[in-house]
Backbone atoms as SQL, in Angstrom:
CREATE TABLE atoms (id INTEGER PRIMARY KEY, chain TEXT, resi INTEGER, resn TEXT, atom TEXT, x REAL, y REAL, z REAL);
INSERT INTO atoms VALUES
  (1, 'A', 1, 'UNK', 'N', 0.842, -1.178, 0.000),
  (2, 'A', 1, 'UNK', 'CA', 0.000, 0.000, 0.000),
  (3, 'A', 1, 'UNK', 'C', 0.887, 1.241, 0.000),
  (4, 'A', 2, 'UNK', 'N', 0.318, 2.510, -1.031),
  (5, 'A', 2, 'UNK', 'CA', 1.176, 3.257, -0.861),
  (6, 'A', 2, 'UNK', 'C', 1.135, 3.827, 0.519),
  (7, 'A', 3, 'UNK', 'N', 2.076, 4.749, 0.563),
  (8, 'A', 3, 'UNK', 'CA', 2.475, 5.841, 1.917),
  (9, 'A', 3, 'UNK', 'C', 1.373, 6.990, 1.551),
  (10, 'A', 4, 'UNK', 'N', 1.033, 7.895, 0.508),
  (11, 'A', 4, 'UNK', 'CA', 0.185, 8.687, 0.280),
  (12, 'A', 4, 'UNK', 'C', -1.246, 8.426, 0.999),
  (13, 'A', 5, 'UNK', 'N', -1.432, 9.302, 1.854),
  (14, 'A', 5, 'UNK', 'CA', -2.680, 9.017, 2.427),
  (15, 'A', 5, 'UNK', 'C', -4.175, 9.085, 1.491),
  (16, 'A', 6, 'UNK', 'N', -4.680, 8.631, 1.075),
  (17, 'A', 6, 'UNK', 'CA', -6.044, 8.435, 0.710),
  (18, 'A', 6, 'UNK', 'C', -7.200, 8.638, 1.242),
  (19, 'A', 7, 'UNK', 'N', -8.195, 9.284, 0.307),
  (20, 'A', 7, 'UNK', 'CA', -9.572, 9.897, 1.063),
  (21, 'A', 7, 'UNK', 'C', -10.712, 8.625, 0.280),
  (22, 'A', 8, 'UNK', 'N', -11.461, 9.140, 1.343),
  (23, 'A', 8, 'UNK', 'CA', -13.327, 8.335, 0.444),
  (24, 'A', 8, 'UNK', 'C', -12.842, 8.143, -0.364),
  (25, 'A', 9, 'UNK', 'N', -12.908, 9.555, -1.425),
  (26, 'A', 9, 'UNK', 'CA', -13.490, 9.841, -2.982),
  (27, 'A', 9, 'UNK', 'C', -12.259, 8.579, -3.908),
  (28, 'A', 10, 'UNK', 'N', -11.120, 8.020, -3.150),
  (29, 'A', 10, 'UNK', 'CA', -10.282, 7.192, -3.593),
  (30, 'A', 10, 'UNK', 'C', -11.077, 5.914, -3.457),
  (31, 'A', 11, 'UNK', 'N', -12.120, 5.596, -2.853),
  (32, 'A', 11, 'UNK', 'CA', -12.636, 4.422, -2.602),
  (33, 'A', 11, 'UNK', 'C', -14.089, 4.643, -3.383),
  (34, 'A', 12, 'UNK', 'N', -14.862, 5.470, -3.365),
  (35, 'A', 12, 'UNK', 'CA', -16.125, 5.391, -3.816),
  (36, 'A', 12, 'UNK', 'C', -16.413, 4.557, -5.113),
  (37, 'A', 13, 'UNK', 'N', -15.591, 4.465, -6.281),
  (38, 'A', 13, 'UNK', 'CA', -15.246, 3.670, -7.215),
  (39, 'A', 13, 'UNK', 'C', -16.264, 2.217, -6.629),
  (40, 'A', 14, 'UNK', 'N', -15.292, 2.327, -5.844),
  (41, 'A', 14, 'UNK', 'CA', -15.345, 0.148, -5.495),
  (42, 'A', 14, 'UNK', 'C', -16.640, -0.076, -4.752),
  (43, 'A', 15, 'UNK', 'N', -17.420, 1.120, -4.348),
  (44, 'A', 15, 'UNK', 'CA', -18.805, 0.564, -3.763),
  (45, 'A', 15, 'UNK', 'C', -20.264, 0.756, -4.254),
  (46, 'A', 16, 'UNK', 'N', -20.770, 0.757, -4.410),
  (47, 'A', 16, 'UNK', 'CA', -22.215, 0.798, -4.848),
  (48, 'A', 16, 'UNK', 'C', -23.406, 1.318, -3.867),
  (49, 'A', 17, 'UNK', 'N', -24.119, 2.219, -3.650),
  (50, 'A', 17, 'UNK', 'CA', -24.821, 2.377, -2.405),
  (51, 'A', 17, 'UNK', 'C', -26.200, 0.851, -2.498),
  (52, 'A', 18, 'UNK', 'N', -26.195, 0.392, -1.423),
  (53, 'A', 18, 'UNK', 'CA', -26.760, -0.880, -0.738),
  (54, 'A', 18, 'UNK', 'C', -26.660, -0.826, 0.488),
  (55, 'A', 19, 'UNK', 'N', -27.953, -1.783, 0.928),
  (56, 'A', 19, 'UNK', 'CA', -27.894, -2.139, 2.497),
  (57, 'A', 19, 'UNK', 'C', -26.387, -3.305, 2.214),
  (58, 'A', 20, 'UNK', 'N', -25.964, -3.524, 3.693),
  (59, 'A', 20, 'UNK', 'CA', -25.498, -4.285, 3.938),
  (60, 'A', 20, 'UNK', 'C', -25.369, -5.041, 5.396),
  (61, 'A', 21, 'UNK', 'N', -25.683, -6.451, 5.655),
  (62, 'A', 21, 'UNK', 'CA', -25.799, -7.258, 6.871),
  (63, 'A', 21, 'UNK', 'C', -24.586, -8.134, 7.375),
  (64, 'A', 22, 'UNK', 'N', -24.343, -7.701, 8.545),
  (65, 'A', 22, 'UNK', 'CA', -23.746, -8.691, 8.683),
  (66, 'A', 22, 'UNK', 'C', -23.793, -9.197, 10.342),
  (67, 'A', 23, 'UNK', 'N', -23.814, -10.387, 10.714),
  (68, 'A', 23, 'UNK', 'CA', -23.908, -10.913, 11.815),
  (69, 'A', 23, 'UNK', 'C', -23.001, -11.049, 12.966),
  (70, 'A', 24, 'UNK', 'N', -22.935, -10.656, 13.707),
  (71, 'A', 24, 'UNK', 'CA', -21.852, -10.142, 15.088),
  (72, 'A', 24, 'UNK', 'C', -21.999, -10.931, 16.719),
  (73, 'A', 25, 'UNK', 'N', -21.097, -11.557, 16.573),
  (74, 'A', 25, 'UNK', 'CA', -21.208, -11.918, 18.036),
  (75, 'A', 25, 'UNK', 'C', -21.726, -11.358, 19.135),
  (76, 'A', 26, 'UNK', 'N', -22.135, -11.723, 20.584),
  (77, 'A', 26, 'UNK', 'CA', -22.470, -11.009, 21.782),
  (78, 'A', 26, 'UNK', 'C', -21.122, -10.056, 22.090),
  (79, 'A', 27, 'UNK', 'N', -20.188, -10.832, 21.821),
  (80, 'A', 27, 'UNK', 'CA', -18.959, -10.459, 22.449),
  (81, 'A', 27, 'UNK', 'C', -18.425, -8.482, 21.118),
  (82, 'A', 28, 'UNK', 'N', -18.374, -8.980, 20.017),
  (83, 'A', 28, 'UNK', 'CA', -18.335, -8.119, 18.838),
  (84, 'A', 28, 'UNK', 'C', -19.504, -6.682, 19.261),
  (85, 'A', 29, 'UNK', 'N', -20.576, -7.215, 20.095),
  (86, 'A', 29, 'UNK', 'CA', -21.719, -6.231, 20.061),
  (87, 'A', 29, 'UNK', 'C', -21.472, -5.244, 21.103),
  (88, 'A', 30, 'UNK', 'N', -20.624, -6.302, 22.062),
  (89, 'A', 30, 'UNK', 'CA', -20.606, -5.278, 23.191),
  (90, 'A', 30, 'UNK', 'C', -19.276, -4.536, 23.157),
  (91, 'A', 31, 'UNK', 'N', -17.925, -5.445, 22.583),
  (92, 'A', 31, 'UNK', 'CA', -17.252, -4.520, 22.321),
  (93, 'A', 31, 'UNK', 'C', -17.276, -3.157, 21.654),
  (94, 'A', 32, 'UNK', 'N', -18.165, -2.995, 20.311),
  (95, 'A', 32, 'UNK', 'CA', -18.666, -1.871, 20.029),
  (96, 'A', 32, 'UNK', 'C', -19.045, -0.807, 20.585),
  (97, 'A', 33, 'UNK', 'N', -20.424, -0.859, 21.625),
  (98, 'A', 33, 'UNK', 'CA', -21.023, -0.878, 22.484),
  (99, 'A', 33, 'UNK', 'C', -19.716, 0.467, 23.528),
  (100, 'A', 34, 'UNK', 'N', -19.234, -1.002, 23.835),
  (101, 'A', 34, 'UNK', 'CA', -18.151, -0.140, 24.866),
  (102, 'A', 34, 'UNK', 'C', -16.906, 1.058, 24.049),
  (103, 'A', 35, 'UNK', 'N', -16.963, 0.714, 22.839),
  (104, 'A', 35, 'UNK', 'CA', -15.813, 1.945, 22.400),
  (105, 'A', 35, 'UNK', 'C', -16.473, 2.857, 22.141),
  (106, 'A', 36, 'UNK', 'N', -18.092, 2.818, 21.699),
  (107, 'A', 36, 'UNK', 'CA', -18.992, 4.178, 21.655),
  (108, 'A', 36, 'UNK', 'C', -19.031, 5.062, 22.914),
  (109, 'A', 37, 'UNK', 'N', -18.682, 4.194, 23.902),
  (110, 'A', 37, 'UNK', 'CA', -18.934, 4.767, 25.203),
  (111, 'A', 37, 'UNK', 'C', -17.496, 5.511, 25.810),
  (112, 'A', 38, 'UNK', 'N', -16.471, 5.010, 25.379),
  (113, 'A', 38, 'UNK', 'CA', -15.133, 5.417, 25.885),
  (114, 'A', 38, 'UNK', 'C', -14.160, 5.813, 24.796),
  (115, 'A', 39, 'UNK', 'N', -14.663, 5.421, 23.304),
  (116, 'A', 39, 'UNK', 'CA', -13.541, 5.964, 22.509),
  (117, 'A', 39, 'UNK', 'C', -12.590, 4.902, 22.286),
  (118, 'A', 40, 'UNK', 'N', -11.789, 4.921, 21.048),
  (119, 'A', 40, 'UNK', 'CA', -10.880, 3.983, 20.480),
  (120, 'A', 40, 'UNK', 'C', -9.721, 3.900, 21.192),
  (121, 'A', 41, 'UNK', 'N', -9.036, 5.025, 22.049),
  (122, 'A', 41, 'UNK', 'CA', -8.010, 5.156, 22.983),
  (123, 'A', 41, 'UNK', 'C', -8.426, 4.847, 24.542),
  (124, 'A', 42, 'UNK', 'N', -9.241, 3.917, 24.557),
  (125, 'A', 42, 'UNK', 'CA', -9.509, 2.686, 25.637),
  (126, 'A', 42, 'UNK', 'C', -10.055, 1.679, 25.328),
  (127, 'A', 43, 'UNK', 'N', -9.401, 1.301, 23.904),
  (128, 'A', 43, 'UNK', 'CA', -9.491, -0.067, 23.302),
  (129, 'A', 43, 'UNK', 'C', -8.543, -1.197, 24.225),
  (130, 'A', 44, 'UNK', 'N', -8.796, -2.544, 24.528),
  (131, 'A', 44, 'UNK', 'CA', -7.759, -3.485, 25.500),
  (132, 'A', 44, 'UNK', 'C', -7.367, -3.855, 23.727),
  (133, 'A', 45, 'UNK', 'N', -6.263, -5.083, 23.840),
  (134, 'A', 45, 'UNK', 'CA', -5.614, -5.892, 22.487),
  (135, 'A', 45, 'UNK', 'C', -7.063, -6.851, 22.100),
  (136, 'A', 46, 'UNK', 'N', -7.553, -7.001, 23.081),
  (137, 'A', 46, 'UNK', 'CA', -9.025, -7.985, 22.619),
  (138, 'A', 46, 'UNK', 'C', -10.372, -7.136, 21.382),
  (139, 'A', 47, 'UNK', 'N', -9.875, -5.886, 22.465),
  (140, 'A', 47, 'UNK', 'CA', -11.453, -5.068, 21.870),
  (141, 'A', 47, 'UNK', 'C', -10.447, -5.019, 20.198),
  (142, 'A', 48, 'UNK', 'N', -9.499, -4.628, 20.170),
  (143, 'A', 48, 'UNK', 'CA', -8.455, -4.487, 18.569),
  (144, 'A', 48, 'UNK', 'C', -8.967, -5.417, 17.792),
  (145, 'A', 49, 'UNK', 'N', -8.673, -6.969, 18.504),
  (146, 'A', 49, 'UNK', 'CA', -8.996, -7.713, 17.662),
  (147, 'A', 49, 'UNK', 'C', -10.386, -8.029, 16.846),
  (148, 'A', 50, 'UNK', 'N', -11.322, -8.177, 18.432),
  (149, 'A', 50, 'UNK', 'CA', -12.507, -8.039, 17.708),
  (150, 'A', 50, 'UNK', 'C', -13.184, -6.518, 16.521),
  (151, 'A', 51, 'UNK', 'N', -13.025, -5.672, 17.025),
  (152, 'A', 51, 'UNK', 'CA', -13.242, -4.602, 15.776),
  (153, 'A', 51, 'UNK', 'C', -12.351, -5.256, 14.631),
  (154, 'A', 52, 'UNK', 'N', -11.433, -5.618, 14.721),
  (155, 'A', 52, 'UNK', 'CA', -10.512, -6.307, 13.085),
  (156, 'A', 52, 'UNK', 'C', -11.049, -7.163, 12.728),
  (157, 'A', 53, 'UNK', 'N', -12.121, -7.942, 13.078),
  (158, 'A', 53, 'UNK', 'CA', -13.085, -8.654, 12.738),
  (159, 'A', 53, 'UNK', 'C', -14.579, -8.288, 12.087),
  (160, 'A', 54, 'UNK', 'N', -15.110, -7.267, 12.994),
  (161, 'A', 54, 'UNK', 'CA', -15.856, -6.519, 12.357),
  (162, 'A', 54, 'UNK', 'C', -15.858, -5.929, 11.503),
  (163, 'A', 55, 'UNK', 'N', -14.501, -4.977, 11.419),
  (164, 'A', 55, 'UNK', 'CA', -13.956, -4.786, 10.085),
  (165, 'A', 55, 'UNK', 'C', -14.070, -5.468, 8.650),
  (166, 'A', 56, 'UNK', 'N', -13.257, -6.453, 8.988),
  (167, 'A', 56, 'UNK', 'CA', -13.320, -7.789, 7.956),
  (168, 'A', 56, 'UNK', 'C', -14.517, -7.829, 7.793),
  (169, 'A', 57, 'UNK', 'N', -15.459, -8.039, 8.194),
  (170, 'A', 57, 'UNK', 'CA', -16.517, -9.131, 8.026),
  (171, 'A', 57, 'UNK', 'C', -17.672, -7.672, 7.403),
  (172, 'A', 58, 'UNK', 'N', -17.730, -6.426, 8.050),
  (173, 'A', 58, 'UNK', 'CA', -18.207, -5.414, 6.848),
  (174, 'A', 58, 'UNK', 'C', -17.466, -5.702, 5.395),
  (175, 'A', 59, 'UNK', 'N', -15.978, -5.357, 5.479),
  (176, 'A', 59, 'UNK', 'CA', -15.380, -5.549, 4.157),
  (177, 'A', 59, 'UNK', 'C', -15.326, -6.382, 3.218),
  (178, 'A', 60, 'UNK', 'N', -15.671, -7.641, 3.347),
  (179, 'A', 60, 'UNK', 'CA', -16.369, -8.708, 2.596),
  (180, 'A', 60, 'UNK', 'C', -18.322, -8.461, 2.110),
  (181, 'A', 61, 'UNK', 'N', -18.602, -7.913, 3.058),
  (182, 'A', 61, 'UNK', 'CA', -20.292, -7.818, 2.911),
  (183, 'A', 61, 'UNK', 'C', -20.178, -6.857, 1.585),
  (184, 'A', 62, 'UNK', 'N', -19.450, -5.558, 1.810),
  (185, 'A', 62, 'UNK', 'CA', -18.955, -4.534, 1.075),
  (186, 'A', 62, 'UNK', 'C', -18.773, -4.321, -0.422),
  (187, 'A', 63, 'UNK', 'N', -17.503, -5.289, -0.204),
  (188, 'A', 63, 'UNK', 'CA', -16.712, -5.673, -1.269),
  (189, 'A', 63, 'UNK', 'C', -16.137, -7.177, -1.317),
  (190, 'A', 64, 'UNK', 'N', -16.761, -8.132, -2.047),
  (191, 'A', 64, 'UNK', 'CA', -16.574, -9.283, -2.225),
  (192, 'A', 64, 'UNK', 'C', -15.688, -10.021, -3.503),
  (193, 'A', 65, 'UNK', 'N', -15.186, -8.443, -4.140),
  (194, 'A', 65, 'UNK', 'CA', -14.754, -9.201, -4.917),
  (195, 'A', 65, 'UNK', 'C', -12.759, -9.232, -4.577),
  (196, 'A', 66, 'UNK', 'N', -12.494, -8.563, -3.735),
  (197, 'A', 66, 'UNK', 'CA', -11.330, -8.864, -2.754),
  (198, 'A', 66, 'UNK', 'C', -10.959, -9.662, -1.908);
């Protein structure tokens, strides 16, 4: 990936406006949950992981052909 930082309008290309679903653990729900409440800079290495999951698992719903 380059070093040049990138905006949206670099991504809008690759998406299409649509709903999109995707299914989340208890654990995924509440981690959420709790970073709405405290912010990404009182994330533990767990809450990281799970959002990198959530992540993923939007980014496939998203974009499937990656």
């Amino acid at each position: 990936m380059s070093k040049d930082k990138k905006t949206i309008e670099d991504y809008r290309h690759l998406v299409a406006s649509k709903d999109v679903t995707v299914h989340l653990s208890q654990d995924q729900q509440a981690m959420i949950l709790k970073t709405y409440d405290y912010g990404l800079n009182a994330m533990t290495d767990i809450d990281e992981m799970l959002l990198s999951s959530v992540i993923r698992q939007l980014k496939t719903a998203i974009h499937t052909e990656t």
